[in-house]
N, C-alpha and C positions, 0 to 999 in steps of 0.2 A: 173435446177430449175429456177422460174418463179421470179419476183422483184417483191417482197413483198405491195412494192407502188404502182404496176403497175397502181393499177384500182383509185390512185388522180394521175398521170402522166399524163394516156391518156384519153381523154372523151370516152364514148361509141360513135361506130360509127355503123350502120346497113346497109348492104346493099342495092342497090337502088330497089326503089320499083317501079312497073308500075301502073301508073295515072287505077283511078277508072273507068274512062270513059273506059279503053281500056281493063281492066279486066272484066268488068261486063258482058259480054258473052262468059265466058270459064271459066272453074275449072282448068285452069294449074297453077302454077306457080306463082304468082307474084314480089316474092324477086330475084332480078339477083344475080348470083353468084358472089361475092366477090374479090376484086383482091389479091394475095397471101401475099404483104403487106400489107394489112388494116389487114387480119387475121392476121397473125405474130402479130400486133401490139396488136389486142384484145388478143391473147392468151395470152400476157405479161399480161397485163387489169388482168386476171380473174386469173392467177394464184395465 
């Protein structure tokens, strides 16, 4: 189970995003996937 305090421990953090200039001729993607610590660390956050 998750720590109850997680979400005042850690701030929210969001994966990097790509600059608008470099997005705005494609529909992919723009949040880069996460590194396996930041997530561990949010799923503490949110539990």
């Amino acid at each position: 189970m998750g720590k109850p305090t997680g979400f005042l421990e850690f701030p929210r953090e969001l994966p990097l995003a790509v600059a608008p200039a470099e997005r705005i001729g494609n529909w992919q993607e723009f949040h880069e996937h996460a590194e396996e610590q930041l997530l561990l660390k949010q799923i503490v956050r949110g539990l």
